[in-house]
PASEBA-1860 file (N, C-alpha, C; in nm, 3 decimals):
! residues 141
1> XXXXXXXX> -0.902/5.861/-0.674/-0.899/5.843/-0.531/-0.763/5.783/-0.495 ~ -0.685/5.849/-0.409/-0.532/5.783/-0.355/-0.565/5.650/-0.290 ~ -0.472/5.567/-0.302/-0.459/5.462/-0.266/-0.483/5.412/-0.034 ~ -0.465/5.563/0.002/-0.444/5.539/0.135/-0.622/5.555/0.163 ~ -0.684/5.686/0.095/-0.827/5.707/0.125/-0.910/5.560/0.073 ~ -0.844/5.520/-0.019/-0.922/5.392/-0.087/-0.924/5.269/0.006 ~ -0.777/5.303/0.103/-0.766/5.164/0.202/-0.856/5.185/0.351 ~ -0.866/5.316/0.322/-0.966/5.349/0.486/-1.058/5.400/0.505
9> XXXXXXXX> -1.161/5.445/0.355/-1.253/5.479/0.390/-1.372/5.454/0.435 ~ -1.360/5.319/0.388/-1.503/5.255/0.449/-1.481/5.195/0.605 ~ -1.352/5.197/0.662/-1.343/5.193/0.808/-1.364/5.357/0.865 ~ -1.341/5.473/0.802/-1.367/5.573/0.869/-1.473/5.638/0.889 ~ -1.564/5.573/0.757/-1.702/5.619/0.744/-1.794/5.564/0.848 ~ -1.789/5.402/0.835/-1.845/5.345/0.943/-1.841/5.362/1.062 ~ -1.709/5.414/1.130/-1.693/5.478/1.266/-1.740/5.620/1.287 ~ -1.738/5.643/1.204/-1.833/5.804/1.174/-1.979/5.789/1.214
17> XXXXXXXX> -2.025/5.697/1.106/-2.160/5.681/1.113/-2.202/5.601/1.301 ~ -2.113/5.536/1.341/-2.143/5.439/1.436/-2.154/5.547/1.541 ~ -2.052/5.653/1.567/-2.069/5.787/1.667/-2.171/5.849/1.599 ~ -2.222/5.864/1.516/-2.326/5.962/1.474/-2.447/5.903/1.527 ~ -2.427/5.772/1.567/-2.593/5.719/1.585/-2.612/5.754/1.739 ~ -2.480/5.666/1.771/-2.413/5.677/1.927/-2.471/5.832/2.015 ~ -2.443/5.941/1.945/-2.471/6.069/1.998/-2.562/6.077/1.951 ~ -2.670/6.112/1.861/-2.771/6.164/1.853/-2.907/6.012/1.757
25> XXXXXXXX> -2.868/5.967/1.797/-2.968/5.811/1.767/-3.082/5.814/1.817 ~ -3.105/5.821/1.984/-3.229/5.885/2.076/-3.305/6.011/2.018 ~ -3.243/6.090/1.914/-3.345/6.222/1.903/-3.456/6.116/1.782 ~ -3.399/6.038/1.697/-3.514/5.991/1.578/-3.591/5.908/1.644 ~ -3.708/5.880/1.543/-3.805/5.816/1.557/-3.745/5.689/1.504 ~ -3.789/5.628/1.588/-3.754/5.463/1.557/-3.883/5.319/1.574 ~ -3.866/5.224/1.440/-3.952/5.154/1.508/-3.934/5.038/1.618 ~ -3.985/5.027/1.702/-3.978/4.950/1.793/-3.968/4.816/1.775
33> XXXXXXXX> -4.003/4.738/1.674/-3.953/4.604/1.635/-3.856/4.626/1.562 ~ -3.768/4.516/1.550/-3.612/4.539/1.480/-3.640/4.396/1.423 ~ -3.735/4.295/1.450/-3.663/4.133/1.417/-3.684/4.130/1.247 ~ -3.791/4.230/1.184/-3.775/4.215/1.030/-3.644/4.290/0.983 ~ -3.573/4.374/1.022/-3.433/4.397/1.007/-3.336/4.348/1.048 ~ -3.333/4.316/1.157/-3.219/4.158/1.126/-3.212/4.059/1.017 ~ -3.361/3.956/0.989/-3.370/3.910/0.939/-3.331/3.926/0.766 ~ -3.352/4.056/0.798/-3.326/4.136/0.601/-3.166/4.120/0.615
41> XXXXXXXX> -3.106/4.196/0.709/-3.008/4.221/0.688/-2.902/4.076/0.707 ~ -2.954/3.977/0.763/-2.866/3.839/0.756/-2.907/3.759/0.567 ~ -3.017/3.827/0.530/-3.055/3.829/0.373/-2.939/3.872/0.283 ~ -2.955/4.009/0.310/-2.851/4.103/0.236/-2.739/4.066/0.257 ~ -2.714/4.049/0.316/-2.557/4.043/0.355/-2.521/3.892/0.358 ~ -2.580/3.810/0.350/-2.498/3.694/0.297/-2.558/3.668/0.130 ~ -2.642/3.770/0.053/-2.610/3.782/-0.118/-2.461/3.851/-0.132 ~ -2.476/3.958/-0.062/-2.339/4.026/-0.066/-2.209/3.939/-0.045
49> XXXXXXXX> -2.199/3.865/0.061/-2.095/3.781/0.023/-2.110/3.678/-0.057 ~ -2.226/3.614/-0.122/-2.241/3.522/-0.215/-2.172/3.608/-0.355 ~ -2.169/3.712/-0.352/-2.149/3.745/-0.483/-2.034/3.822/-0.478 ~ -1.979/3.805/-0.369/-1.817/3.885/-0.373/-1.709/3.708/-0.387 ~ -1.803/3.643/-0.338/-1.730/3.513/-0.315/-1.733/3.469/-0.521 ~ -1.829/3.511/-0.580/-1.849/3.462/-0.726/-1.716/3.537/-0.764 ~ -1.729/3.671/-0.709/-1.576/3.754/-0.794/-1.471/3.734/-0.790 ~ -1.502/3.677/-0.670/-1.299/3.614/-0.663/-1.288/3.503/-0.764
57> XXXXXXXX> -1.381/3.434/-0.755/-1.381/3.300/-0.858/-1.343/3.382/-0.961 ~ -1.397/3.425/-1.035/-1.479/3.504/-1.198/-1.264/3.550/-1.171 ~ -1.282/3.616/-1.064/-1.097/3.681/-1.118/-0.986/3.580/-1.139 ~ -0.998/3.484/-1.051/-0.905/3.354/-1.070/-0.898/3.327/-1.185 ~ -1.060/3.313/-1.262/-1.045/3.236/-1.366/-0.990/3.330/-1.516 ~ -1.008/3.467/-1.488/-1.019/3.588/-1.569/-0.786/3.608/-1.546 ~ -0.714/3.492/-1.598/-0.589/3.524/-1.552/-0.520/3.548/-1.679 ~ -0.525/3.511/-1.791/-0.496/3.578/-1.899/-0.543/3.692/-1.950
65> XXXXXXXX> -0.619/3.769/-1.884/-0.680/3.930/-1.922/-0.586/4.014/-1.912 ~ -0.564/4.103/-2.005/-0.493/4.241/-2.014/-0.481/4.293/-1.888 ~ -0.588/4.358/-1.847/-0.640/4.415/-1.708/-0.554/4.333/-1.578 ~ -0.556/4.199/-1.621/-0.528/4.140/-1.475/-0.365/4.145/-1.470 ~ -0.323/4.134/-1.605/-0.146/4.114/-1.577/-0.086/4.253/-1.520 ~ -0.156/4.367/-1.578/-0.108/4.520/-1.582/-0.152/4.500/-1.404 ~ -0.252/4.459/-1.340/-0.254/4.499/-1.208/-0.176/4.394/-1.144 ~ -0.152/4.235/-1.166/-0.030/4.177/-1.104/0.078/4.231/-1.122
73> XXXXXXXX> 0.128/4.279/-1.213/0.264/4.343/-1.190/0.274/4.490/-1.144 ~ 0.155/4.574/-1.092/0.145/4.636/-1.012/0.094/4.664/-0.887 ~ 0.096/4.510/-0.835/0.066/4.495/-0.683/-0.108/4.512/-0.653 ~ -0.159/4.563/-0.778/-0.289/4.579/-0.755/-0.372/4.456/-0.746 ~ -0.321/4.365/-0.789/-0.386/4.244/-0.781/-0.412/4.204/-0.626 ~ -0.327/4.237/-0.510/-0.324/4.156/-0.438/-0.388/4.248/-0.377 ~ -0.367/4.394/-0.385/-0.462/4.483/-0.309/-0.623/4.471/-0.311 ~ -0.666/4.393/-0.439/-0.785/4.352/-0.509/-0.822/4.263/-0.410
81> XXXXXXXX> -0.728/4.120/-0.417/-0.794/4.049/-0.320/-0.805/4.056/-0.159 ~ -0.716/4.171/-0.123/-0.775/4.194/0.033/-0.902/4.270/0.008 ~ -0.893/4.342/-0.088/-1.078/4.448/-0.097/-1.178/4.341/-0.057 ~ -1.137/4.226/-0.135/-1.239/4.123/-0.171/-1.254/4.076/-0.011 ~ -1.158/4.005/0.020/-1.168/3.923/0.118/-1.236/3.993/0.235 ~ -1.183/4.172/0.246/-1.268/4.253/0.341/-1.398/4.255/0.326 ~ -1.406/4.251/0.197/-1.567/4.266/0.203/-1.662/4.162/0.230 ~ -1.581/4.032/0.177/-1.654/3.886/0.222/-1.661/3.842/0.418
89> XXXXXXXX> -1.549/3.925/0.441/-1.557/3.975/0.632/-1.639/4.045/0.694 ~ -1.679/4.129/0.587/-1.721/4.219/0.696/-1.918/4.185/0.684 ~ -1.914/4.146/0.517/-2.069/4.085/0.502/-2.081/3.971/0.640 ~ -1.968/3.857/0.654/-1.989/3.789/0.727/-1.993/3.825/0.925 ~ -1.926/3.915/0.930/-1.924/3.971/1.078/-2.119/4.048/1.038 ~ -2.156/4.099/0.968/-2.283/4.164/0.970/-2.383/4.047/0.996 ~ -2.398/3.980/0.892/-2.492/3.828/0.911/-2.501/3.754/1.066 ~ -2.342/3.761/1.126/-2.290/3.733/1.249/-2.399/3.815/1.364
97> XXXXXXXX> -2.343/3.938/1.343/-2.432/4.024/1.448/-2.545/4.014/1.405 ~ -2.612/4.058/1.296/-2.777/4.045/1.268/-2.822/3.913/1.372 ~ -2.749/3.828/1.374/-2.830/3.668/1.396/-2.838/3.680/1.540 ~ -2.718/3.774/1.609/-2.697/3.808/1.759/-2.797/3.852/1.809 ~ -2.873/3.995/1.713/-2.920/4.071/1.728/-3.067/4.031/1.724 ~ -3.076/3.942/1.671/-3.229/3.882/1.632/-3.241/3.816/1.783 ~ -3.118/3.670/1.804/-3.147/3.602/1.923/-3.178/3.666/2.044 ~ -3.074/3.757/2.076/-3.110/3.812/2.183/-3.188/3.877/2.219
105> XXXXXXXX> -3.318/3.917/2.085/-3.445/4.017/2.089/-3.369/4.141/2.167 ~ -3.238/4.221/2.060/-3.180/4.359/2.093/-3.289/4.441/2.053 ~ -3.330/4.583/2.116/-3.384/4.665/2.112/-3.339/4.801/2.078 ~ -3.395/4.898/2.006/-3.387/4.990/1.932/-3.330/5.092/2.084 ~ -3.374/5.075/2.190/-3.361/5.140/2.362/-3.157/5.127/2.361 ~ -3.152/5.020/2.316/-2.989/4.975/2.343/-2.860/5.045/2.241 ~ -2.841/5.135/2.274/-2.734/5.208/2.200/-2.622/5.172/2.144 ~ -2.555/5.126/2.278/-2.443/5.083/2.209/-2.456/4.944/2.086
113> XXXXXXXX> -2.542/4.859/2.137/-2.522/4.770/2.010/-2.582/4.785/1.894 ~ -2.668/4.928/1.877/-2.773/4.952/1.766/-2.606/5.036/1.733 ~ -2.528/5.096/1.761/-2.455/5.196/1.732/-2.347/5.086/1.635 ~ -2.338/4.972/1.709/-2.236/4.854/1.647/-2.296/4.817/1.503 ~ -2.440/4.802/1.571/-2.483/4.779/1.409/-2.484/4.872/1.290 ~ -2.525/4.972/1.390/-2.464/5.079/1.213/-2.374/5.060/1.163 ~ -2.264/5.041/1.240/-2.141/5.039/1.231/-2.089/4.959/1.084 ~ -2.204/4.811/1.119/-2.121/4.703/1.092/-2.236/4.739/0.906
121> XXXXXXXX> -2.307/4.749/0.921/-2.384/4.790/0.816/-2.339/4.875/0.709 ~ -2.254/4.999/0.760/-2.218/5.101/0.709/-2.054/5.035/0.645 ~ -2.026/4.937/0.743/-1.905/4.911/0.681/-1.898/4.812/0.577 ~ -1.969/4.713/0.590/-2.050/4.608/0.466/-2.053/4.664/0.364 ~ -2.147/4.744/0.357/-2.163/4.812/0.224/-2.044/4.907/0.183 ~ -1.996/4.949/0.282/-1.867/5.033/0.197/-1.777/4.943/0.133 ~ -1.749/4.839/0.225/-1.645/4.772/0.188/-1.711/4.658/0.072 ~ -1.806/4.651/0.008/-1.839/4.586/-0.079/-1.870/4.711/-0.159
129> XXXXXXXX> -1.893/4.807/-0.138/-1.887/4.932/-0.291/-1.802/4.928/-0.353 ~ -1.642/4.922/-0.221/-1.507/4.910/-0.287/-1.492/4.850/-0.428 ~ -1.480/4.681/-0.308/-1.457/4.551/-0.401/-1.523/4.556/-0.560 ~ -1.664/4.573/-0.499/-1.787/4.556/-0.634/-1.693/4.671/-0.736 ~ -1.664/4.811/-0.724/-1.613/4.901/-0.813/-1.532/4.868/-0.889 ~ -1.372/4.834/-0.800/-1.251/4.825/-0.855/-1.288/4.653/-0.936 ~ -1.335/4.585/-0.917/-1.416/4.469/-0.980/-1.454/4.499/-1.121 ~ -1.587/4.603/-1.094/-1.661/4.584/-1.269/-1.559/4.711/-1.331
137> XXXXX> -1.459/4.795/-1.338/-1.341/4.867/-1.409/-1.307/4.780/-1.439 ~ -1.213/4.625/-1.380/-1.143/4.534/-1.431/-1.216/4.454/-1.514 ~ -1.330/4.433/-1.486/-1.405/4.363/-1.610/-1.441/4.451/-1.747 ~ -1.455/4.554/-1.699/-1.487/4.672/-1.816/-1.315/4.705/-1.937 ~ -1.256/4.642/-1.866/-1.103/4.695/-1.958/-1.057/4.602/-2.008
END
């Protein structure tokens, strides 16, 4: 995967997915309570950053590894830790809105912010597929 698709795909997917709900969201069946999916998803998503937050540790401490010098002296290191840090953002903007989404008793009727939430969902997890990937390769080498 090139380095430019690797830096934008999980922002392009998510905006993909966020218009995909946006336009045709009203044709599915949906359930009408949402507060056990908030609640999951302020779950999920702050393990997800609990354990992107362990990797940065685990890499700090991982600084004499083969793996890690070959990617500091090829800039990959630092590209590593924005993956990271995106993904510990974007878990935290999700947890953020879930908690929005719970308070304000948002409804499945409300588009645009069910459309945000895909959004922010779709991008969480991409952007922690990233991190998590280029992560267990460096531990694997």
């Amino acid at each position: 995967m090139g380095l430019t698709i690797e830096k934008f795909y999980p922002l392009f997917l998510s905006i993909v997915a966020g218009l995909f709900y946006f336009l045709f969201g009203s044709k599915f069946n949906h359930a009408k309570s949402l507060d056990t999916l908030f609640t999951t998803l302020i779950s999920i998503s702050s393990i997800m950053m609990g354990f992107m937050l362990t990797s940065k540790s685990i890499l700090f401490s991982i600084q004499d590894n083969d793996a890690v010098r070959r990617l500091k002296s090829s800039d990959g290191y630092q590209c590593l830790i924005r993956y990271i840090l995106d993904s510990i953002h974007s878990c935290l903007l999700l947890a953020v809105y879930s908690g929005f989404c719970l308070f304000y008793s948002v409804t499945i009727d409300n588009t645009y912010l069910m459309s945000l939430l895909i959004f922010a969902i779709s991008y969480a997890a991409l952007s922690f597929y990233r991190s998590s990937r280029i992560f267990y390769k460096l531990l694997k080498d």
